[in-house]
N, C-alpha and C positions, 0 to 999 in steps of 0.2 A: 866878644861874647856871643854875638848873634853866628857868627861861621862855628863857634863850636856848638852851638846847639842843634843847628843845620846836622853839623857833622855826625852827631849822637844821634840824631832822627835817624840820619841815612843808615849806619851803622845796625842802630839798631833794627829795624827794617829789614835791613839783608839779614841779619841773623835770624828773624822768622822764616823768612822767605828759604833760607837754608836747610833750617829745623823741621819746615812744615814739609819738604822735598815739592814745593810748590813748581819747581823747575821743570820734575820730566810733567807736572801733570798737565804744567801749559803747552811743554815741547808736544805733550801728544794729544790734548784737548782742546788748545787755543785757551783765552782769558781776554777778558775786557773790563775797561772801566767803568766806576759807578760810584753811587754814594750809598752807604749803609745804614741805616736807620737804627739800628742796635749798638754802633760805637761812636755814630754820628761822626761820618768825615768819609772823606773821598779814600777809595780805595780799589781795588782789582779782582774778583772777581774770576774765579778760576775752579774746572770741571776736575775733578776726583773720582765722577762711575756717571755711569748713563741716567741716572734715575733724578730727574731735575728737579725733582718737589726735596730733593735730599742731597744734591752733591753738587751743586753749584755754592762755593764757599767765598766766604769774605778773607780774603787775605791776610787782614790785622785783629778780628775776635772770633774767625770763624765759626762763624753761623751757617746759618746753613734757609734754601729761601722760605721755605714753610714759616719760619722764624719770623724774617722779617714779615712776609705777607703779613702775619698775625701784628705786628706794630702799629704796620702800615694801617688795618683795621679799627684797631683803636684808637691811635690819630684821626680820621680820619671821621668814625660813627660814633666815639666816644671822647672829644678830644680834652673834659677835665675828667679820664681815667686817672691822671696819677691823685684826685680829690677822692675816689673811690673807694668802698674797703670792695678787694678781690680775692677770692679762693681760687688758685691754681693746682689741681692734682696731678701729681709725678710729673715734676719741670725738671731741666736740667741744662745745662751748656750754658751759653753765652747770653740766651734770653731770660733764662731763672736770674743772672745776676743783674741783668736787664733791669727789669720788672721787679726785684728786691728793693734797688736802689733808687729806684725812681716811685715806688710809690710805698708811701710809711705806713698804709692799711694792707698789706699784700703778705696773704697767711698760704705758705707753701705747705700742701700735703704729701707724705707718699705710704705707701700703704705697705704694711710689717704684720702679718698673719701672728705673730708672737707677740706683740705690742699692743698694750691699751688703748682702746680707743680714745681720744685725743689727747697721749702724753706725747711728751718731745723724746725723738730718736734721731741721731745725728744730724741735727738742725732741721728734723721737718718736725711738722705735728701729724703722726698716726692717726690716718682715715680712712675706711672703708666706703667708696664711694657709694656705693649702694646703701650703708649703713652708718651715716654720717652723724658726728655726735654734736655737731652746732644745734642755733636754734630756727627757729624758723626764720622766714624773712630777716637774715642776716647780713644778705652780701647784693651790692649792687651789679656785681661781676662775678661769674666763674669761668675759668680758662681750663680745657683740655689742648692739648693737642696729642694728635698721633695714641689717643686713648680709649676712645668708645671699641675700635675693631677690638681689643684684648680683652673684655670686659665678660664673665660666665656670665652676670644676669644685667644685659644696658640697661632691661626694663626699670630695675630697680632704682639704677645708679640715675636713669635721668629721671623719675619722677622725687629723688631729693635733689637734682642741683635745683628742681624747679622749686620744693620746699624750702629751700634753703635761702631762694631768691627773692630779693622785695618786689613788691607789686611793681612791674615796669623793669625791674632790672631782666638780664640778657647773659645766655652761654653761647659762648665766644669761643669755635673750637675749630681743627681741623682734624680730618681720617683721611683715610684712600676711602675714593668713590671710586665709584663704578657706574654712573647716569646710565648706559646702553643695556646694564641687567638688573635685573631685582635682585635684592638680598640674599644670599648664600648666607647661610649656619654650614661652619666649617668645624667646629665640635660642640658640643653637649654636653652636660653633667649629666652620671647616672645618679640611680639613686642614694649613694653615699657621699653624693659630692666630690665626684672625681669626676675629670675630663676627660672623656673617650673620643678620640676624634675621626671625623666623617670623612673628610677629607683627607690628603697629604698633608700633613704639619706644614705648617709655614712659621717660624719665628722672627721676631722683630727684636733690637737690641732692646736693654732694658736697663735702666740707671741702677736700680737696686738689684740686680739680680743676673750676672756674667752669664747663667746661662740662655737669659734671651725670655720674652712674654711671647707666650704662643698666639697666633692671630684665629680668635672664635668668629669673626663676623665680617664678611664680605660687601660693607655696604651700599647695596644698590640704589636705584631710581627711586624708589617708596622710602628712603630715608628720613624727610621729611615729615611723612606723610606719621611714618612710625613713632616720632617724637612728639606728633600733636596729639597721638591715639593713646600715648603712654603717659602723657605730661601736660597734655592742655597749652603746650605752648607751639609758637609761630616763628617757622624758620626760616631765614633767608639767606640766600645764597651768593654771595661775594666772589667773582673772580676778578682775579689780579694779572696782570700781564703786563711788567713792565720791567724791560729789561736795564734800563737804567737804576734800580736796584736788585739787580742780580733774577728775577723774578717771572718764571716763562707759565699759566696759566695755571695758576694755583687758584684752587676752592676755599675761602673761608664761610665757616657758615654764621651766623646770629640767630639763635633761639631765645625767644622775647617771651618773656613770662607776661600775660596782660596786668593791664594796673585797674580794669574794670571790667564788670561783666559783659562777655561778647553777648549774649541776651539783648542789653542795650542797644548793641550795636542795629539790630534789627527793628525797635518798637514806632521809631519813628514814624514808619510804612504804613501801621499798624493803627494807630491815633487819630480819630476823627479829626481833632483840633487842628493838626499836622496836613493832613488830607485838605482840608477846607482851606487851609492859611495856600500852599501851592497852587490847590486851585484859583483862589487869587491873585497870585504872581502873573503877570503879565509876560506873553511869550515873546520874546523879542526877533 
């Protein structure tokens, strides 16, 4: 019994390995091993296109490493996530099933211009991120990734994940940065609400939509800086570089919603009582 289940592992195995044409892309990539954190188990690790935050793939649920990075993260800063309730907008692939099954509060949105704001359309719930129909301090977690650059108004969309978020809760996301430049706006709505764009078009694939989300925002150095100006919240900046899970310097970021007034944070300075009590501390 054990040599034929051996045998079905192996069998079955190659027959991904066949399917996914994994052959020429290690003949002309190379591949290495590692362990996956998204199907959990040892696996291999193999290039598909140059662009490493995207095409370094897991062999048996192909992911892809932005994916894992993001696991890795809430393992990691968050580790009773799966106790969580989380809002994830426009998920997809092998970490939407990821994150479904692993956590029993985890409400996937994706967004349908012709859909009511929060009914159910082919297993998500209809949400406009900027115009989201939860309620306030809802969610202890929300997850983008690969979302804010496609977004006509961020401003909007991030001062609700922060509405949305309980005092202390945290948006958990990744984009293409750009650290060496400031922010580029690569198109604009005119005044009817259409998209005219400044730039060359750049599009990015899109789960609901074959013909691709067009990229409005180039985010640079003051990324950061834009999320505390719009939202009041405090971001930090997570790189990961580990190639034993597939993983070559990928950026996660954490936007942390306060759980008390940053006001606070300063009075202590401020405070005779305080003043006099240090002045009493003995300098060692």
């Amino acid at each position: 019994m054990r040599a034929r289940n051996y045998y079905w592992l192996f069998r079955e195995r190659y027959r991904l390995i066949r399917e996914r044409s994994a052959f020429q892309h290690i003949l002309k990539r190379g591949a290495h091993r590692g362990f996956c954190p998204i199907c959990n188990q040892r696996t291999i690790f193999y290039k598909v296109g140059d662009v490493m935050r995207e095409h370094c793939v897991c062999l048996w649920c192909c992911s892809i490493p932005r994916w894992r990075a993001m696991v890795r993260v809430l393992n990691e800063h968050f580790p009773n996530w799966r106790n969580l309730r989380i809002h994830e907008s426009s998920p997809h692939g092998a970490i939407y099933d990821f994150l479904r099954r692993e956590c029993e509060n985890y409400i996937a949105s994706q967004f349908f211009p012709d859909q009511a704001p929060g009914s159910q359309y082919h297993g998500f719930r209809c949400e406009d991120l900027g115009k989201q129909s939860f309620p306030d301090a809802y969610f202890d977690l929300a997850i983008t990734q690969d979302v804010l650059e496609h977004l006509r108004d961020p401003m909007s969309a991030l001062r609700e994940i922060s509405r949305t978020l309980k005092p202390g809760g945290a948006h958990v996301f990744t984009v293409p940065w750009y650290p060496s430049q400031k922010t580029l706006i690569r198109a604009q709505m005119d005044d009817h609400g259409n998209v005219e764009s400044i730039e060359d078009p750049i599009y990015h694939g899109n789960p609901v939509d074959f013909s691709g989300a067009l990229v409005i925002t180039d985010w640079g150095d003051d990324l950061c800086d834009t999320i505390y100006a719009a939202a009041g919240m405090i971001t930090t900046i997570v790189e990961i570089h580990d190639t034993s899970m597939g993983i070559e310097s990928i950026e996660v970021f954490i936007s942390r919603k306060p759980d008390h007034d940053l006001e606070s944070l300063t009075v202590g300075w401020r405070q005779r009582e305080n003043r006099k009590a240090r002045s009493r501390t003995p300098h060692l």
